[in-house]
Each structure stands twice: as structure tokens, then as C-alpha cells.
TORZABA-191295 format. One record per residue (C-alpha): residue in three letters; z, x, y. Coordinates in steps of 0.001 Angstrom, whole numbers, plus 500000, padded with zeros to 6 digits. Each point is the difference from the previous one (the first is absolute). Example, Ala and Ser with C-alpha at 12.3 -4.5 7.8 and 13.67 -1.06 7.14 Angstrom:
2
ALA507800512300495500;SER499340501370503440;
//
This chain:
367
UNK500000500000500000;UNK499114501302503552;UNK502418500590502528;UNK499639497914503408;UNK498598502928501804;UNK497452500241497660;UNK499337496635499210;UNK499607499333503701;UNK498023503645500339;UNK497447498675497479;UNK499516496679501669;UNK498993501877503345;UNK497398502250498017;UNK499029496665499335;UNK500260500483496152;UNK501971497964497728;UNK503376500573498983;UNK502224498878497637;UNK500807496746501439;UNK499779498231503443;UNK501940501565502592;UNK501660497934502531;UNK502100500926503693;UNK500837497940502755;UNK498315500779504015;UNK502710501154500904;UNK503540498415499963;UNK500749498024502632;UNK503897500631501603;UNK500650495983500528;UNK499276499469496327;UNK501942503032499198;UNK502762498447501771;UNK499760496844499232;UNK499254499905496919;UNK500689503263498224;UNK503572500853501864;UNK498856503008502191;UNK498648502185497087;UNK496966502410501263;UNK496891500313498815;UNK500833502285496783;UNK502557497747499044;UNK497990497307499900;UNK497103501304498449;UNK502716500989497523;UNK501836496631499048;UNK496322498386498962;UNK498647502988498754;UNK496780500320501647;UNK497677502949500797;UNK501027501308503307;UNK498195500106503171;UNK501824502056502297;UNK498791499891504156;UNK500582502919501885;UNK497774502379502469;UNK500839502979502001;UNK502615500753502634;UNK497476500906503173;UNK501170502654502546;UNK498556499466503396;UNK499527502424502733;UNK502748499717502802;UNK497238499518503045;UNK498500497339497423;UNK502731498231500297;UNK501300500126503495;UNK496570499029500690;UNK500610496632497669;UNK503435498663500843;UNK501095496226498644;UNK502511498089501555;UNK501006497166498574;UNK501578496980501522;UNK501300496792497820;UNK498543496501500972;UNK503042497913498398;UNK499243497553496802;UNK498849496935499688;UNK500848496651498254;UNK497900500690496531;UNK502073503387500444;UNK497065502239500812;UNK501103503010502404;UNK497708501487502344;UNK499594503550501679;UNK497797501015502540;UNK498956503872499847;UNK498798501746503044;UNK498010503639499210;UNK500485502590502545;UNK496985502191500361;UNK499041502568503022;UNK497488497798500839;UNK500788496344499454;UNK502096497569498193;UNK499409497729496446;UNK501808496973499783;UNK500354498099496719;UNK502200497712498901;UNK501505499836495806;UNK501541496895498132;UNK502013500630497169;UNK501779497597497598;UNK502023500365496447;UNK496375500315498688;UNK497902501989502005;UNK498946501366503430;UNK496611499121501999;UNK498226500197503041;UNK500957497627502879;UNK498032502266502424;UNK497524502672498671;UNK500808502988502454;UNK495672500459500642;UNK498682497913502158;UNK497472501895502017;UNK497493502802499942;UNK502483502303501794;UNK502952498753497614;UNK498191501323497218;UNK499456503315501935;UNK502861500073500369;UNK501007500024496258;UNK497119502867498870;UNK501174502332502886;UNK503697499453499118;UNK500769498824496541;UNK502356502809498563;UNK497926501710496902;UNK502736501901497183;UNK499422503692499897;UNK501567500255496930;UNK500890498033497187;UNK503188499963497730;UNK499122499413496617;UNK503608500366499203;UNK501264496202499858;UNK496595499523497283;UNK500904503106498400;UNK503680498222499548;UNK498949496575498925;UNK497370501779497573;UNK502596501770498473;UNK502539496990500054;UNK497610498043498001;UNK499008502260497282;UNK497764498329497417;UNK500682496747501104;UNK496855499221502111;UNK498115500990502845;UNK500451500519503641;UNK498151498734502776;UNK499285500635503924;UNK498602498437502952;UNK497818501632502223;UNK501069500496503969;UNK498726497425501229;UNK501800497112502604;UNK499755497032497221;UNK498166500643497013;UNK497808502991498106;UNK496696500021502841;UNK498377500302503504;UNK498748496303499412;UNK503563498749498885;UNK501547501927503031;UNK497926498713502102;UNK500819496509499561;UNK503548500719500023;UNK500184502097503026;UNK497603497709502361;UNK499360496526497552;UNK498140498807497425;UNK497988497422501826;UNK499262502099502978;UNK499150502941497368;UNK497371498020498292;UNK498682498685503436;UNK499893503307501143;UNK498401501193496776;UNK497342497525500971;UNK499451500308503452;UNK500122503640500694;UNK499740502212496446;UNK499476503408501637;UNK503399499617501982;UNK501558498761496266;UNK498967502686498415;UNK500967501902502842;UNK503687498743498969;UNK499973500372496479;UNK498923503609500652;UNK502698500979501782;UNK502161498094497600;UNK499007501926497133;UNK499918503288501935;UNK504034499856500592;UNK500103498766496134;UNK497782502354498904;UNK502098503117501206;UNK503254498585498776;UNK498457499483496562;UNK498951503485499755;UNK503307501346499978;UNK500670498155496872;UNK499181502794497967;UNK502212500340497140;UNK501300496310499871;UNK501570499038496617;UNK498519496526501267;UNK498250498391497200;UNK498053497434501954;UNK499454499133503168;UNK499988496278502048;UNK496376499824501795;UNK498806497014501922;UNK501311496732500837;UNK499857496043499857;UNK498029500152503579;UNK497034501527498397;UNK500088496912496766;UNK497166498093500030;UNK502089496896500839;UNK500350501871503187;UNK496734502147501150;UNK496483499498498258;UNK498850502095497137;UNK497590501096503182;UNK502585501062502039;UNK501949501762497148;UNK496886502329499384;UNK499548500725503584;UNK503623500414501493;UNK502490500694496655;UNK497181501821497439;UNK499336503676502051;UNK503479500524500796;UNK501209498829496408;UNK497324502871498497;UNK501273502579501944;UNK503604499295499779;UNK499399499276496107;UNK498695503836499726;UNK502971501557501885;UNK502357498457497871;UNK497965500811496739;UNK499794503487500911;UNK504068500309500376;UNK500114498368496727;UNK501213496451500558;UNK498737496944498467;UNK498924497006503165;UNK500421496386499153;UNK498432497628502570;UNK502270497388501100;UNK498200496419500768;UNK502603497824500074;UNK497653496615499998;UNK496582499555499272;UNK498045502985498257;UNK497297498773497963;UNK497531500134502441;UNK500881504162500539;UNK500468500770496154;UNK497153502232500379;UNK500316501285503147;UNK503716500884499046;UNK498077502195497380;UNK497721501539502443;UNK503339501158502184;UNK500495502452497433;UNK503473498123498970;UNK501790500553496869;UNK501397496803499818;UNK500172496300501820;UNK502961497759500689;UNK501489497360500207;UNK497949497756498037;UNK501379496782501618;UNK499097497150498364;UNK498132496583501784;UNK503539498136499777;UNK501738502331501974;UNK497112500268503138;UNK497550502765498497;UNK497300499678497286;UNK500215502447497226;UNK498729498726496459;UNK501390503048498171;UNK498150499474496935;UNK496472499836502264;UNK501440503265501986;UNK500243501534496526;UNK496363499222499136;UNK499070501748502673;UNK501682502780501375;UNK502837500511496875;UNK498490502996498995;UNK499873501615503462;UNK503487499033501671;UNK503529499552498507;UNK501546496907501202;UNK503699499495501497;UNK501487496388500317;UNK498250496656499383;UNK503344497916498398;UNK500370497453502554;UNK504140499864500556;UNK499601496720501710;UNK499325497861496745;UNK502007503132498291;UNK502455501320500979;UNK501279496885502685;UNK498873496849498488;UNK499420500919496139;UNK502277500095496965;UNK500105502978497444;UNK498032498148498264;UNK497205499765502582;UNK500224503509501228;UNK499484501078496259;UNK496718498174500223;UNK498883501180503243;UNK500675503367499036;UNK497818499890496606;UNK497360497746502239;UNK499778503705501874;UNK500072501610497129;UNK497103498443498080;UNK498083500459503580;UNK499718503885500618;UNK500775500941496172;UNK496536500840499090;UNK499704502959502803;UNK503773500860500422;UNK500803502093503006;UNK502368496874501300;UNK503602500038501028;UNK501064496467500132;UNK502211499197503581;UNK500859496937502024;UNK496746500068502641;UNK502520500039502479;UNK503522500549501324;UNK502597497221498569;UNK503207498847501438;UNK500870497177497515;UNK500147499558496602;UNK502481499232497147;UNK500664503794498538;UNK499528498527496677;UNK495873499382500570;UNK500176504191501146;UNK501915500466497696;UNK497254498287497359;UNK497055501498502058;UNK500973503645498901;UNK500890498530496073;UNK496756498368500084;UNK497800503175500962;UNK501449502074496500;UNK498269497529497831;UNK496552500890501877;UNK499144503004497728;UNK496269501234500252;
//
């Protein structure tokens, strides 16, 4: 029998191993809290005796002119009645100010106010934005050897939001005004996303040596629930080549995160030079994966991460029905392997029992 590490290893060569694999996106801390009395992530991995999935990237070191050149002050906006608390943000730069404004609840955190709004805002952020000039390895060297053959580790890329320029983009100045933008003026866009990847870029390079075992690209603004398959070639696909390639060279495997709808980009998602593609959210939760169909036609080129959805699962199922679901999976990717079943998105409900039948369920899907 393999161990996790190499069980999960396999699955990202995208061969077969000796049964499905299985890890949650990440654990979040109001279900650890809620429902799973404060444990951390390695404890629960451990009580349901999963393969583990362990998040963590490098501690960046910044230049001390970067800095004073980027200074955030923070001032809190009080809470409301659904218990929502707001901050506003104001970034000090020697030549103008950002303004942006964060919600936050037990849940999550969002934009109230993206901090771009004009031409010079976003001048603002390529002349000043701090870029690391060096990066610790240290805290993934710690977790790496915390885990031992018990799965895999995984990064994010520096980014503001998610794994690339396009991604950033939207979460630094909008979605909506990204993809009218995108539309209206492409030159200035790309003009952007450039000097996006550019400060990426550089930070990525001094990953060298990361005991990292796969790395978070993308992001749910570039699913084709989102942008068109159109505007994924022209604005997500050169950046997602190049970035693809840097992190191949260093020897880290990319999985390309659409949270939504991907079936429309299975093939450009191959073109990016990815390894792998996530999150494989089913048409009942809000995307449109048909893993079976994704299996037909890409299985044999990318490994897959996720596609349980924990809605049905994991919040509204039995044991009984999460057994099901997970063989449903199961029968779906089997014939190409290379898949490591996950909820297709974060989860903050659920009876521990269905997890707790989700990770049972996955050691009776032997190849």
C-alpha cells in the first residue's frame, strides 16, 4: 500500500495509484471551530484519516525604501446589523494615495471598495507595489518536514487575490470594470497584466529550491462563467505559458484553479502548459464541470483536484449519500486516473460524520 505522499505524488504525475486520493481546499477556521473544537489543520486531516494537503508559501523580505514607499494605515468603520465589520485602508505612496475599503465577516473578507479606480491609481500601484528580494523557504521547508509521508504541500503565487495578472486584476481594480476594460481598450489591459506579472515574475524566481510540491495558478475570475473562452486565450493564456515554464523549471507541479465554469477552457487550460486543473465544480453548485466528459477529453493530459460537491455532501447529505457521491466520482475519472477527489470549494457546514464518510468512502476506490 502507498503512503499518502505517494499516493497523492502519483495522482499529480497524473498516473494511477493505488486507490483514489482525497484532501479537503483547505480547512476553513469557522468549521474548525465550530465544528471540530479548534483542532488545526493536521489534526484534522488526522481524526478522518485523509491524504493531506498542507497550504503554505514563502515568508517575503522586502526592501526598507520598498516599504516606506508603501505604507497602510488602517482605520475601522464599526459593524453592522448582519455583523459584518468594515475597514477602510488608505496607501501612502510618495506620489499619491489608494483608498479601498475591506468587509470581513466569521466567513470571509471582500472588497467594499477596490483601491484602483483610475489610470493614475494603477500607476500608482506598478511604480510602488513592494516586490520581495528574497524569499524564505524556511516555513515550507518546516511544514514539508512536519508532514513527512503524509501528503503534499502546496503554495500560492504572490499575487493580491488569486494565482494571475488576470485574477489580480479584477481584485485590485474589479471584475466588471476589468472585463470592460479588457474590451474597450486591450493594449492598456495588457499593459496591466504586464506589469502584474513582471512584479510576480521576479518574486517567483527566487523560489529556487522550494520543497513546494505544487503550486495554486489562476483564479475563478478567469472561469468561463466569468470571461469568454475568447477572452481567456487573449488576456489569461500568454501570461499562464510563461508563468507555467518558470515554475516547471524550479521543479514545481501548477494546478489551474477555475473555481466555476471550465469546460469551455479544457483545452486551452492544456495549451497554458498546466500540470493540472481545479476545482471541478459541479453545475449544482454555480460552475459546469461533467467530470466524466472532462476525463474524455483532457484525462490523459491534466490531473484533476476537487469535483465532490460538499453542498449535497458534506452539508445536506447522509453517510450514506456522500458514499455514493464519492464512488459517482470515482467511476467518472477512473479510466485515466491522475484525480484527487476534494470538495470544489471551501465548506463551512457540514455534519463531521458525512467528512468523516467522504475520506472512508475514497479507500474503497482502488484502481
Amino acid at each position: 500500500m502507498m503512503t499518502s505522499r505517494e499516493r497523492m505524488l502519483c495522482a499529480l504525475n497524473n498516473q494511477k495509484p493505488d486507490r483514489l486520493p482525497c484532501q479537503v481546499h483547505g480547512w476553513m477556521q469557522y468549521y474548525l471551530d465550530t465544528y471540530l473544537n479548534g483542532m488545526d489543520w493536521y489534526q484534522a486531516y488526522e481524526r478522518f484519516g485523509m491524504d493531506y494537503a498542507i497550504y503554505v508559501s514563502p515568508r517575503y523580505e522586502f526592501a526598507e525604501r520598498d516599504l516606506k514607499n508603501w505604507i497602510v494605515q488602517r482605520k475601522d468603520l464599526g459593524t453592522d446589523a448582519d455583523g459584518n465589520i468594515k475597514r477602510a485602508e488608505t496607501i501612502i505612496t510618495p506620489k499619491g494615495n489608494l483608498y479601498q475599503v475591506i468587509g470581513q465577516n466569521k466567513f470571509t473578507t471582500w472588497h467594499v471598495e477596490y483601491p484602483l479606480k483610475t489610470e493614475k491609481d494603477f500607476e500608482l500601484w506598478k511604480e510602488f507595489y513592494p516586490v520581495p528580494v528574497k524569499a524564505d523557504l524556511s516555513p515550507v521547508q518546516a511544514a514539508r518536514d512536519k508532514l513527512g509521508d503524509r501528503g503534499i504541500i502546496r503554495s500560492h503565487p504572490y499575487y493580491e487575490g488569486q494565482g494571475s495578472p488576470w485574477q489580480c486584476l479584477c481584485y485590485i481594480y474589479g471584475t466588471e470594470q476589468s472585463i470592460y476594460l479588457a474590451i474597450d481598450e486591450p493594449e492598456r489591459t495588457h499593459e496591466m497584466l504586464e506589469a502584474i506579472f513582471q512584479k510576480a515574475f521576479r518574486t517567483h524566481t527566487l523560489w529556487d529550491g522550494t520543497p513546494a510540491d505544487v503550486v495554486e495558478t489562476d483564479g475563478g475570475a478567469g472561469s468561463n462563467t466569468v470571461i469568454s473562452p475568447d477572452l481567456f486565450r487573449e488576456f489569461c493564456l500568454p501570461y499562464d505559458r510563461r508563468q507555467n515554464e518558470l515554475f516547471r523549471s524550479i521543479g514545481v507541479k501548477t494546478v489551474c484553479h477555475l473555481c466555476g465554469g471550465l469546460m469551455q477552457l479544457l483545452d486551452l487550460v492544456v495549451e497554458s502548459g498546466a500540470d493540472g486543473l481545479e476545482t471541478m465544480t459541479p453545475k449544482a453548485m454555480g460552475g459546469d464541470c461533467d467530470l466524466a466528459e472532462a476525463s474524455r477529453r483532457v484525462g490523459d493530459k491534466l490531473f484533476f483536484i476537487g469535483g465532490f460537491d460538499q453542498n449535497a455532501g458534506f452539508e445536506k447529505g447522509t453517510p450514506g449519500k456522500v458514499r455514493e457521491m464519492v464512488l459517482e466520482c470515482f467511476e467518472a475519472t477512473k479510466d485515466h486516473g491522475g484525480h484527487i477527489l476534494a470538495p470544489s470549494d471551501h465548506f463551512f457546514f457540514g455534519d463531521p460524520m458525512n467528512i468523516q464518510a467522504f475520506a472512508d468512502a475514497v479507500k474503497e476506490c482502488v484502481y
